[in-house]
Structures are given as structure tokens and as C-alpha cells.
Backbone atoms as SQL, in Angstrom:
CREATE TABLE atoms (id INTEGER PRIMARY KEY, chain TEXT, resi INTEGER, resn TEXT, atom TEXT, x REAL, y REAL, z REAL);
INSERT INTO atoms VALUES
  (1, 'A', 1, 'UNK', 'N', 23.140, 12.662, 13.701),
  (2, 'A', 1, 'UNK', 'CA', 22.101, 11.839, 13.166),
  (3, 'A', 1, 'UNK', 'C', 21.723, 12.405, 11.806),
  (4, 'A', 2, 'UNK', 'N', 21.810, 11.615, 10.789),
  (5, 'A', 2, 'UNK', 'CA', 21.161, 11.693, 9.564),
  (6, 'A', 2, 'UNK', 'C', 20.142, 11.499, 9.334),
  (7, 'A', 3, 'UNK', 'N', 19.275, 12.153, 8.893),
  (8, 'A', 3, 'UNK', 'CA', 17.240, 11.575, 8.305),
  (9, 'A', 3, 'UNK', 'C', 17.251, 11.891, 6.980),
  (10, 'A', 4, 'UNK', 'N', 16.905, 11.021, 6.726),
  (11, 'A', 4, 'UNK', 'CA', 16.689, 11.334, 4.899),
  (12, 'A', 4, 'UNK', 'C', 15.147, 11.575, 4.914),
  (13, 'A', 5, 'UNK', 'N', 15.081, 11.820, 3.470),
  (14, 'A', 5, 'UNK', 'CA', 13.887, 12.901, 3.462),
  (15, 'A', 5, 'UNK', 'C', 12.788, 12.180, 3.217),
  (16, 'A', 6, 'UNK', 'N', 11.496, 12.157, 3.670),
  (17, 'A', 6, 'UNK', 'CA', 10.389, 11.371, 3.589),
  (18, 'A', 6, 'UNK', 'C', 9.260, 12.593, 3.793),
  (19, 'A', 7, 'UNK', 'N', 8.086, 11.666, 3.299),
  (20, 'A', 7, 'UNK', 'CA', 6.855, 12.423, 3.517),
  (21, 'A', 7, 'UNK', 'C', 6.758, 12.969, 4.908),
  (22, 'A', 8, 'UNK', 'N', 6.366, 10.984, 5.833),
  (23, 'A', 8, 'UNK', 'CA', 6.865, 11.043, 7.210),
  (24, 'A', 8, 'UNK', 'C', 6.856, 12.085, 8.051),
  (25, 'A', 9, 'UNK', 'N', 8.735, 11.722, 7.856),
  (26, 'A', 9, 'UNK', 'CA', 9.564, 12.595, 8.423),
  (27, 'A', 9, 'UNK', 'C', 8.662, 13.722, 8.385),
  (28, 'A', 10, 'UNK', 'N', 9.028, 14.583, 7.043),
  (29, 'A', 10, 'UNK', 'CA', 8.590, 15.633, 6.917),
  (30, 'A', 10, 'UNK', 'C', 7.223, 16.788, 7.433),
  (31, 'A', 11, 'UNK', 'N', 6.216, 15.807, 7.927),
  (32, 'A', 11, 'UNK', 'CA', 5.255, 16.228, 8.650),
  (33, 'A', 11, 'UNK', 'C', 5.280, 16.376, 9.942),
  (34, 'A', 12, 'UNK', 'N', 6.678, 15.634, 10.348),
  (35, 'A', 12, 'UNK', 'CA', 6.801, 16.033, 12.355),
  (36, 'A', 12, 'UNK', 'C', 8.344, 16.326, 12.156),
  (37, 'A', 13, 'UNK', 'N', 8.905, 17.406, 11.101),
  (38, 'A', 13, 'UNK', 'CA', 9.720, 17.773, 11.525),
  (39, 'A', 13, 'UNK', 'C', 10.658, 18.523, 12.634),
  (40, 'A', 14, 'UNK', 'N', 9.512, 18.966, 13.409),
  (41, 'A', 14, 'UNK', 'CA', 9.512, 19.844, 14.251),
  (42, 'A', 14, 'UNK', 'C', 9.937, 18.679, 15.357),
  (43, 'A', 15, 'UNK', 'N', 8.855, 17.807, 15.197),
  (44, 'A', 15, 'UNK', 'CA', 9.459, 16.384, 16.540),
  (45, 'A', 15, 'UNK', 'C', 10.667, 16.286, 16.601),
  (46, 'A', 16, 'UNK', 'N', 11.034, 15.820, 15.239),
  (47, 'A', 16, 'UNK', 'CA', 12.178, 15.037, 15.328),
  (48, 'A', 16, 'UNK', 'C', 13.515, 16.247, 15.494),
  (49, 'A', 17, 'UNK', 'N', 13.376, 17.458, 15.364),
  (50, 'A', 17, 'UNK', 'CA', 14.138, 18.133, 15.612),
  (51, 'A', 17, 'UNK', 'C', 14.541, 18.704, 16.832),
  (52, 'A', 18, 'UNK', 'N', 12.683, 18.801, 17.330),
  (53, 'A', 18, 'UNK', 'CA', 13.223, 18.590, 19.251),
  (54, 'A', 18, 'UNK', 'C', 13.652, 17.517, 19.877),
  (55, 'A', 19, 'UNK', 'N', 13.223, 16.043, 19.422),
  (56, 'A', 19, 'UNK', 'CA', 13.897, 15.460, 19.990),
  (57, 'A', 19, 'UNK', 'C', 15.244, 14.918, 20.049),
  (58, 'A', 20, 'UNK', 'N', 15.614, 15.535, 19.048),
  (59, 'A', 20, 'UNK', 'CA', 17.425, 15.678, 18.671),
  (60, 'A', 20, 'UNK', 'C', 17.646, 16.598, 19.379),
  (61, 'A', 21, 'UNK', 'N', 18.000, 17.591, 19.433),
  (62, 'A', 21, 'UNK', 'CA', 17.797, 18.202, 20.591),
  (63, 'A', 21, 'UNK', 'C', 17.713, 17.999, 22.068),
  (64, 'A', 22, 'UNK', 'N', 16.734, 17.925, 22.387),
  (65, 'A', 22, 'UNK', 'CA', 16.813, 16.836, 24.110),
  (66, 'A', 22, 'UNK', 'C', 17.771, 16.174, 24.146),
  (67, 'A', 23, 'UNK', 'N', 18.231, 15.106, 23.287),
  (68, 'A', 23, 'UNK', 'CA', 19.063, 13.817, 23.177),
  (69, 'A', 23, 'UNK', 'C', 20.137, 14.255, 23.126),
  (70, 'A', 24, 'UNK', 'N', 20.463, 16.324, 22.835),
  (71, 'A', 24, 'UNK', 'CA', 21.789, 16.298, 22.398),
  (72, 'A', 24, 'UNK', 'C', 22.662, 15.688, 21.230),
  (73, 'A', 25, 'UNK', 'N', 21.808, 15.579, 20.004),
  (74, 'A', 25, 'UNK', 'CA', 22.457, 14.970, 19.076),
  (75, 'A', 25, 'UNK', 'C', 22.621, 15.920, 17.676),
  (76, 'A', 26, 'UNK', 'N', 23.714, 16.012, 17.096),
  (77, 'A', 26, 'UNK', 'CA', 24.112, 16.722, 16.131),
  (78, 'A', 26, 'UNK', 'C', 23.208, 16.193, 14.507),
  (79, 'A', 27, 'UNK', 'N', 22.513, 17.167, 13.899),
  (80, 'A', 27, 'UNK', 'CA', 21.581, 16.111, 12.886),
  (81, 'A', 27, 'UNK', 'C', 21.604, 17.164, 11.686),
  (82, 'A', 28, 'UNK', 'N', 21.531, 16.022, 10.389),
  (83, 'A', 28, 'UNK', 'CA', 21.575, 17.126, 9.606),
  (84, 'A', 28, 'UNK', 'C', 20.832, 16.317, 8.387),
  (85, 'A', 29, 'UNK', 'N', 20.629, 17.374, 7.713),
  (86, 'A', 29, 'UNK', 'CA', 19.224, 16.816, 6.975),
  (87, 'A', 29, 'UNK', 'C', 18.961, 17.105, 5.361),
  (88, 'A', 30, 'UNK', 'N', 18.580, 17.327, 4.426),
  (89, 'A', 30, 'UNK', 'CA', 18.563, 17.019, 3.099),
  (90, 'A', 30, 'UNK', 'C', 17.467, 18.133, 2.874),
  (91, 'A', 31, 'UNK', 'N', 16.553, 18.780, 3.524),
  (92, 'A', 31, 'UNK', 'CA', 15.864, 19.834, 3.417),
  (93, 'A', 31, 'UNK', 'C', 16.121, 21.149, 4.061),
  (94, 'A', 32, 'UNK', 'N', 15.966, 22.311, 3.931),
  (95, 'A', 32, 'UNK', 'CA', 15.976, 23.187, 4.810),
  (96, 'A', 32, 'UNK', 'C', 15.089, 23.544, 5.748),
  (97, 'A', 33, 'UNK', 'N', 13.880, 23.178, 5.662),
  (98, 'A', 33, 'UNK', 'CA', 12.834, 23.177, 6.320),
  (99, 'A', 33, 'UNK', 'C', 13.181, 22.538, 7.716),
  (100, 'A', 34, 'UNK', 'N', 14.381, 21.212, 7.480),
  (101, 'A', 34, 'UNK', 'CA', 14.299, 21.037, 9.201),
  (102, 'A', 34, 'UNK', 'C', 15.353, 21.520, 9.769),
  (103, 'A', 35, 'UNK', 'N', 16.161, 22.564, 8.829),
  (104, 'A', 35, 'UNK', 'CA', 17.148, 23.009, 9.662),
  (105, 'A', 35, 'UNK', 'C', 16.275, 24.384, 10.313),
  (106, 'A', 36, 'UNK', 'N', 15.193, 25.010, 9.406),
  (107, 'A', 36, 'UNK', 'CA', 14.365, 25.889, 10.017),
  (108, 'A', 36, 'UNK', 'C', 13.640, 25.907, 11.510),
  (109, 'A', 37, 'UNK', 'N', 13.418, 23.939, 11.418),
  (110, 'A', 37, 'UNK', 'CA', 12.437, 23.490, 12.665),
  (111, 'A', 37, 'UNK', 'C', 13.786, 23.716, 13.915),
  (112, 'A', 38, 'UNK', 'N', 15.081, 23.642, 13.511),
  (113, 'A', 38, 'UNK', 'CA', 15.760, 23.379, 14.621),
  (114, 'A', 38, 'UNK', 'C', 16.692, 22.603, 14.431),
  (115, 'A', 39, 'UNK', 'N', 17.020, 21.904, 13.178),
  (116, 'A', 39, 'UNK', 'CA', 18.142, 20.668, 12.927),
  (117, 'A', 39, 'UNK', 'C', 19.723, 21.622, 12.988),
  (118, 'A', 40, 'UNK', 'N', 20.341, 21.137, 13.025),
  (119, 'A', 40, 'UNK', 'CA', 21.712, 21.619, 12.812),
  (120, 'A', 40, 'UNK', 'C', 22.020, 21.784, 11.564),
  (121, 'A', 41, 'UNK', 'N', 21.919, 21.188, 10.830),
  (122, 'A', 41, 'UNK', 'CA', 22.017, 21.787, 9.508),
  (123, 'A', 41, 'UNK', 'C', 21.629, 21.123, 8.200),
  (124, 'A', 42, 'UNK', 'N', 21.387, 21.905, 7.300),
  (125, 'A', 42, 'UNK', 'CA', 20.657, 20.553, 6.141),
  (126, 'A', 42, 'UNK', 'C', 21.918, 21.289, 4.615),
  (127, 'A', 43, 'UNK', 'N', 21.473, 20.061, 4.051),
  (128, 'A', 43, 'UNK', 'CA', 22.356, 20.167, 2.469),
  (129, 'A', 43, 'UNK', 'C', 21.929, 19.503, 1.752),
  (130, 'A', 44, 'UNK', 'N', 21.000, 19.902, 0.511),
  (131, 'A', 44, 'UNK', 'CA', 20.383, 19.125, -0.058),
  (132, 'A', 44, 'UNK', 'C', 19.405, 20.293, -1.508),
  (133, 'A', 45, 'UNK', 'N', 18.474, 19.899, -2.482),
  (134, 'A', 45, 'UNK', 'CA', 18.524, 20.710, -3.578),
  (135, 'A', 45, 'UNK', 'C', 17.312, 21.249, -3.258),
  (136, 'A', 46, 'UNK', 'N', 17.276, 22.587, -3.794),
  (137, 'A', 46, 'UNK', 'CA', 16.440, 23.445, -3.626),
  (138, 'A', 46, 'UNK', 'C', 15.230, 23.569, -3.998),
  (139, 'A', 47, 'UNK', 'N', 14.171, 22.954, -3.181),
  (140, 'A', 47, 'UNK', 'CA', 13.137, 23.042, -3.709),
  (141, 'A', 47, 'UNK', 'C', 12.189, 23.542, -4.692),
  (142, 'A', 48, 'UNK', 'N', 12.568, 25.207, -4.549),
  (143, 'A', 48, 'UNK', 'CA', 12.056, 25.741, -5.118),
  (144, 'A', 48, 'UNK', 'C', 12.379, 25.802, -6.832),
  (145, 'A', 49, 'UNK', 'N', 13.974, 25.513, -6.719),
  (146, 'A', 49, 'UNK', 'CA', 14.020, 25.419, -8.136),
  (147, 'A', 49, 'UNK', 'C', 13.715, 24.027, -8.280),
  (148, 'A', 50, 'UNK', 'N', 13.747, 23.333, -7.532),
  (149, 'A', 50, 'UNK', 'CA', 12.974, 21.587, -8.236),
  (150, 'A', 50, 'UNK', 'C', 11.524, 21.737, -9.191),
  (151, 'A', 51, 'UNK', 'N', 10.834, 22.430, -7.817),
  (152, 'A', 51, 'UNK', 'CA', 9.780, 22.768, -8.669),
  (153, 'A', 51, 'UNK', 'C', 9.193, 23.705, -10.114),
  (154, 'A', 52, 'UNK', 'N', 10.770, 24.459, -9.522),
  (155, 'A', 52, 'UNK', 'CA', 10.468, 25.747, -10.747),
  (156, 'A', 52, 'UNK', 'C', 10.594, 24.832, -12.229),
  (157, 'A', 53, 'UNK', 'N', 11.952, 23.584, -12.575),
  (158, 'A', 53, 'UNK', 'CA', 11.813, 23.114, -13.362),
  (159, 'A', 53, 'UNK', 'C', 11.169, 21.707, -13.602),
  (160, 'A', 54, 'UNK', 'N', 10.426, 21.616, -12.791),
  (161, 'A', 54, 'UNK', 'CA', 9.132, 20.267, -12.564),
  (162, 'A', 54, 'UNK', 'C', 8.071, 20.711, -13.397),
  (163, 'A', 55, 'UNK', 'N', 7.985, 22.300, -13.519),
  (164, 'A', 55, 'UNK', 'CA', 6.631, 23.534, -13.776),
  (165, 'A', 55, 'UNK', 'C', 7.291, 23.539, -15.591),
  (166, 'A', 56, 'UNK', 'N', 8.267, 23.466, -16.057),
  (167, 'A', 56, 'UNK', 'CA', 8.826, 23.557, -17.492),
  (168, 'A', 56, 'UNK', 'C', 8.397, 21.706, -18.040),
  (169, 'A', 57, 'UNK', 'N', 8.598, 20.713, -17.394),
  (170, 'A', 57, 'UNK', 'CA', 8.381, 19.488, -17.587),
  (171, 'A', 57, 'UNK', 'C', 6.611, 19.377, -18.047),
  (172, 'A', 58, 'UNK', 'N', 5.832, 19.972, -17.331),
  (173, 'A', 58, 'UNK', 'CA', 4.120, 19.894, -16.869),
  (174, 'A', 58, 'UNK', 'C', 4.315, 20.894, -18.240),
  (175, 'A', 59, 'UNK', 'N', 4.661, 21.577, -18.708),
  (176, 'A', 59, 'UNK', 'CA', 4.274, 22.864, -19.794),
  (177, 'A', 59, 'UNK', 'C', 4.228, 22.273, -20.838),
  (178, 'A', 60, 'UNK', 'N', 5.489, 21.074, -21.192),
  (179, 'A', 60, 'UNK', 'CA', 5.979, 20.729, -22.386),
  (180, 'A', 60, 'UNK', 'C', 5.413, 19.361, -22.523),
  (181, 'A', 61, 'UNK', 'N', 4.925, 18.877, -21.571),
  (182, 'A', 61, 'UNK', 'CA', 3.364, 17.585, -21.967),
  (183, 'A', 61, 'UNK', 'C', 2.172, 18.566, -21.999),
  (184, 'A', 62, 'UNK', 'N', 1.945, 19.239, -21.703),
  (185, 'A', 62, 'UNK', 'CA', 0.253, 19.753, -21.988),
  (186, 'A', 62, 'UNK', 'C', 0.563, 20.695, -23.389),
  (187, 'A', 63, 'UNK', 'N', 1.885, 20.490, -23.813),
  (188, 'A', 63, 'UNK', 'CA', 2.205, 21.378, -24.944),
  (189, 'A', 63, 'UNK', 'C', 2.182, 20.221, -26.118),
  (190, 'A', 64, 'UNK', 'N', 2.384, 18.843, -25.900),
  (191, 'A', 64, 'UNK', 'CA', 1.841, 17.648, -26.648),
  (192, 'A', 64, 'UNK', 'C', 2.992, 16.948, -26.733),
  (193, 'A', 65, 'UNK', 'N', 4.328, 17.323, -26.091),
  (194, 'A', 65, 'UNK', 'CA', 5.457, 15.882, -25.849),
  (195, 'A', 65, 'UNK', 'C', 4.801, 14.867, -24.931),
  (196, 'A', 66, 'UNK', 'N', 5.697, 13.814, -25.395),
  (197, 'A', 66, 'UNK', 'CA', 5.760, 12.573, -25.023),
  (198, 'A', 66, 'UNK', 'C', 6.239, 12.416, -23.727),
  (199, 'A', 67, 'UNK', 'N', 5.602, 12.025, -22.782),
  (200, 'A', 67, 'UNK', 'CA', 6.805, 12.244, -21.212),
  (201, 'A', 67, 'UNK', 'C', 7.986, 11.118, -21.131),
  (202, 'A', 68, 'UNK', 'N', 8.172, 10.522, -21.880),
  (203, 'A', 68, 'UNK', 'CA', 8.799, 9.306, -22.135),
  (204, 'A', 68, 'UNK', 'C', 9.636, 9.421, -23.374),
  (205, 'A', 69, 'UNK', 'N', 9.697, 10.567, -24.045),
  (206, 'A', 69, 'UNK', 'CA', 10.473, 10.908, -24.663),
  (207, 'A', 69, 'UNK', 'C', 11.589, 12.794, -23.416),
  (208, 'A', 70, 'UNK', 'N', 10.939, 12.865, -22.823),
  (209, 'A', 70, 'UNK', 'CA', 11.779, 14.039, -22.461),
  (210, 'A', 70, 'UNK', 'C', 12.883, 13.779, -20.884),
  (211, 'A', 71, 'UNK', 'N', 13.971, 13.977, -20.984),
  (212, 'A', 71, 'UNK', 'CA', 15.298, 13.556, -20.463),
  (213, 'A', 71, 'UNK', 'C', 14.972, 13.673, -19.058),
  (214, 'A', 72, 'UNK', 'N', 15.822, 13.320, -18.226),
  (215, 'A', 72, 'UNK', 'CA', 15.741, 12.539, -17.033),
  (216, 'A', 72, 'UNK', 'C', 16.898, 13.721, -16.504),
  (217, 'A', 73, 'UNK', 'N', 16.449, 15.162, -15.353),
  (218, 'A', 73, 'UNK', 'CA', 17.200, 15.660, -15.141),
  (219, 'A', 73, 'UNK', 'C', 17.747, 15.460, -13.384),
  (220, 'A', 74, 'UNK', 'N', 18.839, 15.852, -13.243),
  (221, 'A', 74, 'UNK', 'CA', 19.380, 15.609, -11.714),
  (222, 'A', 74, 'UNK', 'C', 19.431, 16.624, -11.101),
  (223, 'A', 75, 'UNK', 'N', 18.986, 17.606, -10.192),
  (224, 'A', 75, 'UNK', 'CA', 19.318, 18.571, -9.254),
  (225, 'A', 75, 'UNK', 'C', 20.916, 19.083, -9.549),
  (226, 'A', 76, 'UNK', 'N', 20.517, 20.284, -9.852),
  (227, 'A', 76, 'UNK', 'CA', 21.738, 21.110, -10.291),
  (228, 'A', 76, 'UNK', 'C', 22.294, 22.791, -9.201),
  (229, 'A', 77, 'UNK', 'N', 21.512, 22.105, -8.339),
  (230, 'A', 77, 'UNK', 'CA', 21.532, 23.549, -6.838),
  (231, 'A', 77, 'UNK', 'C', 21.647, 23.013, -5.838),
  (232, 'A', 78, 'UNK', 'N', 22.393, 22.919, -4.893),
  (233, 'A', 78, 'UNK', 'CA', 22.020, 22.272, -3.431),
  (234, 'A', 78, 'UNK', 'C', 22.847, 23.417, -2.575),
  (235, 'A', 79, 'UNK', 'N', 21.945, 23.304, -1.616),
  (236, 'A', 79, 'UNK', 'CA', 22.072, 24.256, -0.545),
  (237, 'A', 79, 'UNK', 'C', 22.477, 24.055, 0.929),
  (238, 'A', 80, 'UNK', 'N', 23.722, 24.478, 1.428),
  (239, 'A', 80, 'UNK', 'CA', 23.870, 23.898, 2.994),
  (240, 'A', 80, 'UNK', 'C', 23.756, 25.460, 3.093),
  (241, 'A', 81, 'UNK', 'N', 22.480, 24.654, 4.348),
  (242, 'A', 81, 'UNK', 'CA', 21.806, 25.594, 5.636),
  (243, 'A', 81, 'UNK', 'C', 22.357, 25.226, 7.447),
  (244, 'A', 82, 'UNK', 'N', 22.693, 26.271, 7.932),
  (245, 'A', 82, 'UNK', 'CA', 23.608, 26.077, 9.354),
  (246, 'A', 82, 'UNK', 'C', 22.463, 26.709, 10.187),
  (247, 'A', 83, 'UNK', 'N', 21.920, 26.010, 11.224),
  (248, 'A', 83, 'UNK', 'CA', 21.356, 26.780, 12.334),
  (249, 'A', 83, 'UNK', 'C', 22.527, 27.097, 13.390),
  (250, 'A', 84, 'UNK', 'N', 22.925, 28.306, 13.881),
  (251, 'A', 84, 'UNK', 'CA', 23.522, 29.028, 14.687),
  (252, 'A', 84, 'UNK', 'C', 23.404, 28.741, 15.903),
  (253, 'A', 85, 'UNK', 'N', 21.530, 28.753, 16.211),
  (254, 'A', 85, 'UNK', 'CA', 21.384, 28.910, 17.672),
  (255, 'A', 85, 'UNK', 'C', 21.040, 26.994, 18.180),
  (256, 'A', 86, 'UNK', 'N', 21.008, 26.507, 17.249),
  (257, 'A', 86, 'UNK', 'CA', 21.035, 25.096, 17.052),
  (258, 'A', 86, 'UNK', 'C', 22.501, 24.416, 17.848),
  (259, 'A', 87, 'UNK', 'N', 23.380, 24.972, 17.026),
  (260, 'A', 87, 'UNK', 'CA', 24.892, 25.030, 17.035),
  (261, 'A', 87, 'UNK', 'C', 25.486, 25.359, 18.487),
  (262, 'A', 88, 'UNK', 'N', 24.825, 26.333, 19.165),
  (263, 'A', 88, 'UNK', 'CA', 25.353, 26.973, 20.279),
  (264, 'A', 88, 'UNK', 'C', 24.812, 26.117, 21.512),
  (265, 'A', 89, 'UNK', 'N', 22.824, 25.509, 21.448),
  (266, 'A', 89, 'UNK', 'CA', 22.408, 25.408, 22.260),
  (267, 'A', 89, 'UNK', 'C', 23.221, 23.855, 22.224),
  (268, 'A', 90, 'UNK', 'N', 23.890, 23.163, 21.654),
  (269, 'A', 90, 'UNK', 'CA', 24.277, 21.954, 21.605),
  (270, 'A', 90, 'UNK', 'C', 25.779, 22.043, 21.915),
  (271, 'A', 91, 'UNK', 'N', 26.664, 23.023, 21.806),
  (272, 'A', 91, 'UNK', 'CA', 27.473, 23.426, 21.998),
  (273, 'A', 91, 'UNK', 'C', 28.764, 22.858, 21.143),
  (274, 'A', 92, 'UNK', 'N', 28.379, 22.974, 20.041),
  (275, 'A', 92, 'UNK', 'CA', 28.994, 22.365, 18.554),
  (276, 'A', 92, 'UNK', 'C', 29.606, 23.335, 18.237),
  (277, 'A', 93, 'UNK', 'N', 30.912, 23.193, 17.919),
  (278, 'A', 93, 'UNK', 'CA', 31.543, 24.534, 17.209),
  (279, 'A', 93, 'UNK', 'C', 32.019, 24.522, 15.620),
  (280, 'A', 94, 'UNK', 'N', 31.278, 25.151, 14.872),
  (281, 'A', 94, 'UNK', 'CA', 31.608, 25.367, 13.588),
  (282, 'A', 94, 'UNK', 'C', 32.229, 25.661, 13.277),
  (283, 'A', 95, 'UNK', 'N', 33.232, 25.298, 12.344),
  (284, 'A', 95, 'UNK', 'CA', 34.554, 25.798, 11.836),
  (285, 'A', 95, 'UNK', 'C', 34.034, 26.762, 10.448),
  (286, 'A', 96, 'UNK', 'N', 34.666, 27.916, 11.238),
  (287, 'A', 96, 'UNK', 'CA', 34.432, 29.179, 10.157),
  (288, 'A', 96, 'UNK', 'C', 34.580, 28.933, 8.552),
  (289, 'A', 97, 'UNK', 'N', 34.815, 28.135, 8.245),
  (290, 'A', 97, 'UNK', 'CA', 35.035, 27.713, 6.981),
  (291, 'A', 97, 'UNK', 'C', 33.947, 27.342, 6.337),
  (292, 'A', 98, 'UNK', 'N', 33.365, 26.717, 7.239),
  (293, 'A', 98, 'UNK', 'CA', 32.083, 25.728, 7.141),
  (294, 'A', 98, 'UNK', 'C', 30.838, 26.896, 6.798),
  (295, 'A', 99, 'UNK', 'N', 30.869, 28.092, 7.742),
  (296, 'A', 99, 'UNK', 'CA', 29.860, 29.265, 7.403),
  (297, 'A', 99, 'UNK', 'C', 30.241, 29.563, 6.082),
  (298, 'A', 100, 'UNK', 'N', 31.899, 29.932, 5.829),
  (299, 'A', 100, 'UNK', 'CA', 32.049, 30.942, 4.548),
  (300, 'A', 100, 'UNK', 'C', 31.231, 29.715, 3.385),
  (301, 'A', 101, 'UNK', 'N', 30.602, 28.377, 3.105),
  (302, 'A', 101, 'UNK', 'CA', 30.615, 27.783, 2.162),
  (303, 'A', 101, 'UNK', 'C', 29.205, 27.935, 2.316),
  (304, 'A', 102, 'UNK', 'N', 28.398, 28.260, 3.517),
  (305, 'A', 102, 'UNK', 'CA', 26.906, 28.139, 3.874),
  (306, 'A', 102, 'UNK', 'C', 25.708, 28.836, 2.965),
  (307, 'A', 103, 'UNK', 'N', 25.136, 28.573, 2.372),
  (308, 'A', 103, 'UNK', 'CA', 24.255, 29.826, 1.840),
  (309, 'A', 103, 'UNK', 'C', 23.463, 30.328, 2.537),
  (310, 'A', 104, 'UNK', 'N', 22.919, 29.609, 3.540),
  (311, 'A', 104, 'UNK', 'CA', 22.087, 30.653, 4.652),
  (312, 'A', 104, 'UNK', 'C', 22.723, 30.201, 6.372),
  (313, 'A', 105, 'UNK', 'N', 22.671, 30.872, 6.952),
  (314, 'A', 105, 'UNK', 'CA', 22.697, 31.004, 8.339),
  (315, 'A', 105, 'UNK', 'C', 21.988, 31.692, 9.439),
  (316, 'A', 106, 'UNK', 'N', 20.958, 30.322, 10.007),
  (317, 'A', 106, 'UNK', 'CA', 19.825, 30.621, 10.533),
  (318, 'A', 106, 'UNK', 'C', 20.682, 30.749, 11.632),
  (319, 'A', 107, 'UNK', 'N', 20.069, 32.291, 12.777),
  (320, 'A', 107, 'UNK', 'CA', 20.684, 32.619, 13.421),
  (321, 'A', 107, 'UNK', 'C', 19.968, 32.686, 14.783);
């Protein structure tokens, strides 16, 4: 099961990750946060640098650009996150390949 990312979602991630779970269903997700709650695995851009360069955008209007003059950027980091014990309790087997490409592996 795929969930794309919403406010929503995002406030009962924990639900929707147990109830994937119960259901036995393999899910993977666009944040890391719900591979944290329990998802099987997420791939998607890194928040933190979203924000880190969201924080350079906010500098350079209160610095007196035009926001309508400054470029339109796309996520340049994305991150696949593997839950382990996710993986096991569902009894999904990851192909080792799949870890060596992982940047984190919740265990």
C-alpha cells in the first residue's frame, strides 16, 4: 500500500501504520516519520533539508527580493528508509541490495 503524504495522513500516522500491519500489508511511504511509526519503508526528500533551504528563501524576501522573482527549486535529497522489524514481523524479505542502497535502517 502506497499513502502519499498529507497533513491527514500525517497526524495518525501511527494508525495507519498499525493498521497496515494487522491487515498484513506491505506499505511504503514518502516520509520517514511513518516508516519510524512502523511502515515498511518510506522514500521521499528530506525534510530537514527542505526546510533548511525554505529558511535561505524566508532570508532573501525579508532581505527585500521579490518572491516572484526567485526560482522555483525541486528536492535534490531523497531518502529510502527500511524498517527491519516491520520487514520481519510481516515476513517480507529484503533483498540485500535493497539495504546496501538504504540510508537508514530502522531496526
Amino acid at each position: 500500500m502506497m499513502v502519499t503524504s498529507d497533513a491527514t495522513f500525517f497526524g495518525h500516522r501511527q494508525r495507519i501504520a498499525d493498521l497496515a500491519l494487522e491487515s498484513r500489508l506491505a506499505t511504503i511511504f514518502s516520509l520517514r516519520d511513518y516508516a519510524e511509526a512502523g511502515g515498511l519503508m518510506s522514500y521521499g526528500e528530506d525534510l530537514a533539508d527542505f526546510f533548511h533551504r525554505a529558511a535561505t528563501f524566508v532570508d532573501k524576501i525579508f532581505k527585500g527580493a521579490n518572491p516572484g522573482d526567485l526560482p522555483m527549486e525541486q528536492p535534490t535529497l531523497f531518502k529510502l528508509v527500511i524498517n527491519r522489524k516491520t520487514a520481519d514481523a510481516l515476513g517480507v524479505t529484503i533483498p540485500p541490495q535493497l539495504y546496501i542502497f538504504a540510508d537508514e535502517v530502522i531496526e
